[in-house]
N, C-alpha and C positions, 0 to 999 in steps of 0.2 A: 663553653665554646665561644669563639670569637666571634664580637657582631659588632656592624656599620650600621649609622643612620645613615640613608640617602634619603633626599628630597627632592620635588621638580617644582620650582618656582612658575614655571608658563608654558604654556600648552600651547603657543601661536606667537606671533608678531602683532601686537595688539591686545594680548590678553592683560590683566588688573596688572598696573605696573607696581602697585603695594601688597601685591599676594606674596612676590620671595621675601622684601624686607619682614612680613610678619610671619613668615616661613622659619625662616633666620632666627628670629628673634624670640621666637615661641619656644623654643624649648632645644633639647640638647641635637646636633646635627655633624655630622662630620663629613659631608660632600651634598653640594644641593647643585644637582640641572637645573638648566633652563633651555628649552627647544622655543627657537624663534619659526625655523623655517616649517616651508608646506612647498609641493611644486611649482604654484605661481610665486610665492617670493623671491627666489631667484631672478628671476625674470626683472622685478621689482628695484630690486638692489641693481640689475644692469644695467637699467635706466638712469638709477640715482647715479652710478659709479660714470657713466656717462657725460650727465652734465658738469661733476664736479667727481674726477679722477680721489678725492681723498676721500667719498665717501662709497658705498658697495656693502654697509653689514648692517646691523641692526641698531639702531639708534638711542632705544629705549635701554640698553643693554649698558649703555655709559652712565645715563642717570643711575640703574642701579648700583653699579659699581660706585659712583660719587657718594650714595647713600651707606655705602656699609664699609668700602675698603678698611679704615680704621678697623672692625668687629671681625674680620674677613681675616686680617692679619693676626691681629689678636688671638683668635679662638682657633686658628689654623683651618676654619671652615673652606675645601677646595670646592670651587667652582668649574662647572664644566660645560657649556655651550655651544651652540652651532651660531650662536650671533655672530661670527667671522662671517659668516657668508661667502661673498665675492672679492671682498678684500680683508682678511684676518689682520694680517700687516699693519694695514693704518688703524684697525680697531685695536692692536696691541699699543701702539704710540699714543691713541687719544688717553688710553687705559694709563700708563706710564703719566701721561701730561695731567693726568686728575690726580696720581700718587702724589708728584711733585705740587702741585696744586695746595693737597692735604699734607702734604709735609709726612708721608708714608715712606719708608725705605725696603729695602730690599723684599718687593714683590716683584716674586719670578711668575713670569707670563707665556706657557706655551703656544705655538700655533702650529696646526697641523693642517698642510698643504699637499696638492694633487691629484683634490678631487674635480678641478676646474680644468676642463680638458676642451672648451672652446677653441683655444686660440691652436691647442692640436687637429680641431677637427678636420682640414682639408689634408693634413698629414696623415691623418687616420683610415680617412676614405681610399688616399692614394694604396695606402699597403693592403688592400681590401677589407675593410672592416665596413663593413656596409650600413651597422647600427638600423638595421628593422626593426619595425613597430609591433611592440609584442600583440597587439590588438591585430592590425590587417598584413603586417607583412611588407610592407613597403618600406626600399630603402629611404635613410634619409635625404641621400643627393639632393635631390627637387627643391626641399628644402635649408637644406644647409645657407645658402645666400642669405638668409632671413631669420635665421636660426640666433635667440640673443642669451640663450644661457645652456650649457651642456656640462653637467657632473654627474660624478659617478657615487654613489653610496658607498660611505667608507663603514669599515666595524672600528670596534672597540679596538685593535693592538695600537695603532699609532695613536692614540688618545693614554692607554697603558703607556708607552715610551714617555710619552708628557711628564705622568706622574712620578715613572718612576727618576725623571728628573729634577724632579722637585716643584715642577709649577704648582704655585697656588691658586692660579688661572689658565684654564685653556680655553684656546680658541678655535673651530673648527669650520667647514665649508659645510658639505654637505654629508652627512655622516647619517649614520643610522639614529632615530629616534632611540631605540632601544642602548643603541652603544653609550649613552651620557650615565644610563645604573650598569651595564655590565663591569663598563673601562676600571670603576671602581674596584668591586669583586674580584677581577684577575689581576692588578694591583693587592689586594690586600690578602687574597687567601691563595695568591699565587696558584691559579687553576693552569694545567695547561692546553694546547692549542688543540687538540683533540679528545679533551672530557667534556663528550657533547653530554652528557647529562649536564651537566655542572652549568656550562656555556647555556644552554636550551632555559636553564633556571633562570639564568641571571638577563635573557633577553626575556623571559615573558614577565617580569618584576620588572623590566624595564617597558615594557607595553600596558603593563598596567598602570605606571604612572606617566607615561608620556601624556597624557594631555589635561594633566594638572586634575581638577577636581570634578572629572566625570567619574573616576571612582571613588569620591567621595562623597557623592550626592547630589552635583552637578548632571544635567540633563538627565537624570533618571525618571524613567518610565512614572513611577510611583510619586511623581514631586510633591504631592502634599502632603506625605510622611516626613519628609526631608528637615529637620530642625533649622532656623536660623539660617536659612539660605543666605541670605544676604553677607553675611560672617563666615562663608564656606572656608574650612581648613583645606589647604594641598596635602596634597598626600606625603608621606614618608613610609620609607619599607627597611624594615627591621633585617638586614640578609646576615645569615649565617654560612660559615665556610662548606659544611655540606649541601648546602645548593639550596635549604628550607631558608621561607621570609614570610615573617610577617607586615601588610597592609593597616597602616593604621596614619594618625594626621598629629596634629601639635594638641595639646589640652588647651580647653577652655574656646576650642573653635567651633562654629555649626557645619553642617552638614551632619554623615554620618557614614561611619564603612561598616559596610555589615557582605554578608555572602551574594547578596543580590545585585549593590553596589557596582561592586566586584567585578564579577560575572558578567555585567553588561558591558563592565570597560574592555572584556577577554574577549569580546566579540566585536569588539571595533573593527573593522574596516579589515576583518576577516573574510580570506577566500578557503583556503583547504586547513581546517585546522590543525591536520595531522603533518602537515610541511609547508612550514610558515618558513620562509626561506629570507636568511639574513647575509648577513657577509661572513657571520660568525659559526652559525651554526641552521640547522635544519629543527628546529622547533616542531612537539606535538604537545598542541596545546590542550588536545582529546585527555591526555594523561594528569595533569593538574589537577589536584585537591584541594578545596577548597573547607575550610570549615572555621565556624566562628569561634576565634579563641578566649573575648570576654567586647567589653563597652568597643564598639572603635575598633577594634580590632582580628582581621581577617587572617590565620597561617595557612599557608599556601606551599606543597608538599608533594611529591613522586611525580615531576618531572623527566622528562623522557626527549632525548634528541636523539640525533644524525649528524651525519657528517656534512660541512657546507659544499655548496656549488663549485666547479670551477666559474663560474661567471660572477661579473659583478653588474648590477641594475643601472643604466644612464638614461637619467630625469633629462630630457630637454626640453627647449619650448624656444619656440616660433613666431615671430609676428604671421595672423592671419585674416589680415584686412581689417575692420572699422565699423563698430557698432555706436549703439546711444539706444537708451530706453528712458520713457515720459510718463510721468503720472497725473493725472487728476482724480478729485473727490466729486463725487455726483451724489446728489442727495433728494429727497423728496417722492412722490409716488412715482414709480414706474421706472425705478431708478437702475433695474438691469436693463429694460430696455432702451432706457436713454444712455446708458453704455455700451451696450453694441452699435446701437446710430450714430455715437459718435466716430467709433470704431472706423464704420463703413464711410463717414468722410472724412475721417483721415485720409485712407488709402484709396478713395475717386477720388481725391484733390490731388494728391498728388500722381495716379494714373492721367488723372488732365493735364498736368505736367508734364506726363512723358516717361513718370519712372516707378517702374513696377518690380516691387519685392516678389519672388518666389515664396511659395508657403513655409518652405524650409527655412526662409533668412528675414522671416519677419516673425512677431507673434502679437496673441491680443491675450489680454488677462482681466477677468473682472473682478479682483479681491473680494472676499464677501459673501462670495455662493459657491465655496469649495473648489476654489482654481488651484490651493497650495495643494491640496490629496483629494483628488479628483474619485467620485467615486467612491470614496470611502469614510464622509459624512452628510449626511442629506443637509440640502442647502435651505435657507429658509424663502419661504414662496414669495416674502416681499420685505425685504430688506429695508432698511429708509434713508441706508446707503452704502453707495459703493464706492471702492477705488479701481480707474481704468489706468490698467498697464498696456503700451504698446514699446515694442523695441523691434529694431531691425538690426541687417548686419550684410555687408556687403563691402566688396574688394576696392571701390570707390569713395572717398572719402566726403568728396561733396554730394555725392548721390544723399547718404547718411545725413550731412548738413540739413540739406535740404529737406529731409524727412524731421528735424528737429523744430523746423517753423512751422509745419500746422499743428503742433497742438495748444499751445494758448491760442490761435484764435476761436478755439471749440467756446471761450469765454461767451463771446457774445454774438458765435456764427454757429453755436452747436443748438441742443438742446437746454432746455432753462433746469438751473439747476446744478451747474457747474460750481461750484464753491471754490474750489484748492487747486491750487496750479505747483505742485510741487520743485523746490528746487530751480526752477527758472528753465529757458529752452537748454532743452539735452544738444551735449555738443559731440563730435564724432571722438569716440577713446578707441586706442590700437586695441586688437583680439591677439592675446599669446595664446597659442595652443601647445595644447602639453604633446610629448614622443617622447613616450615609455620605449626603453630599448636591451638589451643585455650586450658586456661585451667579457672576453676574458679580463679576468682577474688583474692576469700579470703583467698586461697591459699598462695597468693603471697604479699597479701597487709597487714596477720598478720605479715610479716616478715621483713617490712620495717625499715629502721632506716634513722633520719635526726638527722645530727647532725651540730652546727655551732660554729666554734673557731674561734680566734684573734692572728692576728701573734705579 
């Protein structure tokens, strides 16, 4: 039976920019992901695309490309990404401008566009599409003014379109995590658009490697079993055309896939497991087998879908006024208490001021006595130090400033014992907030475009 390697070289925008080169390079591969994005990146990218209209996607995503295109071409290893972001376009040109650069020829570069429905958005509202908050229910209107990135989660077919054009690169906005392992699978074993079983397979192989090496012994529970953390392999998934894959990484890497591994990554940022809902398909991740088939390696077997939604998920996000958060190290006997007294003149300095946080839009943290999981380890009765966190957040931006100059003077106007003034005064940064929304489908998917050129 026919089988593909897929790999996923990054789990984030910022994750090891040498995990896909040794992804690549380790051993045999015939399509390797990369997922840059998360909700707030968006947002990120339209600040950058902002000051400088030629940038909008992922940055890191070009060095890699610098580093392998010769090996890329060569071994016909296709790549597949959401590092397009907000602008695919110029990420496709820089991509072309490092071929010519390297003296690379005929690299075809897809990109697939119309998941950016911003500059739709007051067009959208007029025809009623109201885009509510799958949380409270409010439309967006209110917000919309202020509103700096709106896209819709695309699946795997116009990513399919890509390949079956021939790119050796694609480039995508916002697409489903899972779509960068299915788009392959329905390319190569020609699944079609209603074998949810099939489809159901090839998104949860794709959920399983979307965020690099947490199934491979990255953040696991059990971390001092874990080999060679440091050396952690990304994962690759062995798929076969009837919908079975196995979970396993490059030889000679640390970590390790074993069924437990696994299993924690199937419960990522899991709500109903039995209707994991994608653009693709309606996933029951309840039905999944899992068993360990030798060293490193997990097969994964009687997957079970549904048919997808008519609706498609729209990620927005919004500027929502102006935070800043400050730390210092306190150290010495009494060293909680002389973190919360500093605490408390913090916030009478600046009440003598005049400007008073809500409890809601301020907070105090004393690192060191169980502030990260409150509750759920006993903190120790006398520490010999601590770190004080304060942060506000407030629709005022100098209000915020002004909250950013009392805490170095805690130096020499607080309590004794102040050591560390971290980072320098906190200055006021915008707050995006994320709108989760659903809209139809069809909406969004008559206004697609794939297109694929040759540098």
């Amino acid at each position: 039976m026919k089988t593909i390697r897929i790999g996923n070289g990054q789990g984030f925008w910022g994750d090891n920019v040498d995990a896909p080169v040794e992804l690549l390079r380790g051993g045999p591969l015939d399509y390797l992901g990369m997922d840059y994005l998360a909700e707030v990146t968006l947002s990120i990218m339209m600040r950058q695309k902002l000051r400088n209209p030629e940038l909008g996607y992922a940055t890191d995503f070009i060095g890699f490309i610098r580093r392998v295109l010769p090996e890329l071409k060569e071994r016909n290893v296709r790549v597949l990404s959401n590092a397009g972001g907000l602008n695919p376009l110029a990420c496709r040109e820089k991509i072309f401008e490092v071929a010519r650069e390297l003296g690379v020829e005929g690299v075809r570069v897809g990109v697939v566009e119309g998941d950016d429905i911003l500059a739709r958005l007051p067009q959208l509202m007029a025809e009623g599409h109201r885009l509510e908050n799958m949380d409270s229910g409010e439309p967006i209107a209110a917000h919309a003014a202020h509103a700096t990135s709106v896209n819709a989660y695309l699946g795997a077919r116009p990513v399919v379109e890509a390949l079956d054009q021939g790119a050796l690169i694609i480039l995508c906005g916002r697409i489903t995590d899972t779509a960068l392992a299915l788009a392959p699978m329905i390319h190569e074993f020609g699944w079609g658009e209603e074998e949810w079983d099939l489809l159901a397979s090839g998104t949860i192989a794709g959920h399983i490697l979307e965020c690099g090496p947490q199934c491979t012994g990255g953040n696991f529970s059990r971390w001092w079993e874990v080999p060679d953390l440091w050396n952690v392999g990304y994962p690759v998934v062995e798929a076969s055309a009837d919908g079975t894959f196995v979970v396993t990484k490059q030889p000679g890497t640390g970590g390790m896939v074993t069924v437990d591994t696994v299993a924690e990554q199937l419960l990522y940022e899991m709500g109903n497991p039995r209707e994991y809902i994608t653009p693709d398909v309606t996933a029951d991740f309840s039905t999944a087998q899992l068993a360990q088939e030798g060293k490193d390696r997990v097969a994964v077997s009687g997957i079970r879908g549904g048919p997808r939604t008519p609706f498609l998920k729209i990620s927005a996000s919004y500027l929502a006024g102006y935070k800043a958060s400050g730390e210092i190290t306190i150290c010495g006997p009494r060293a909680v208490e002389k973190a919360h007294l500093s605490a408390e003149i913090v916030w009478k300095r600046l009440e003598r001021a005049g400007i008073v946080f809500a409890e809601e839009n301020r907070s105090t943290e004393v690192l060191g006595v169980g502030a990260c999981l409150p509750g759920l380890l006993a903190a120790p009765e006398e520490p010999p130090e601590v770190v004080l966190r304060l942060g506000v957040r407030d629709p005022d931006p100098k209000r915020v400033e002004r909250f950013g100059k009392e805490i170095a003077p805690l130096v020499t106007a607080g309590p004794p014992g102040v050591t560390g003034f971290a980072q320098g005064r906190p200055k006021p940064q915008k707050v995006v907030a994320y709108w989760p929304a659903l809209m139809d489908r069809r909406v969004v998917e008559d206004h697609l475009q794939v297109s694929v050129e040759e540098a």
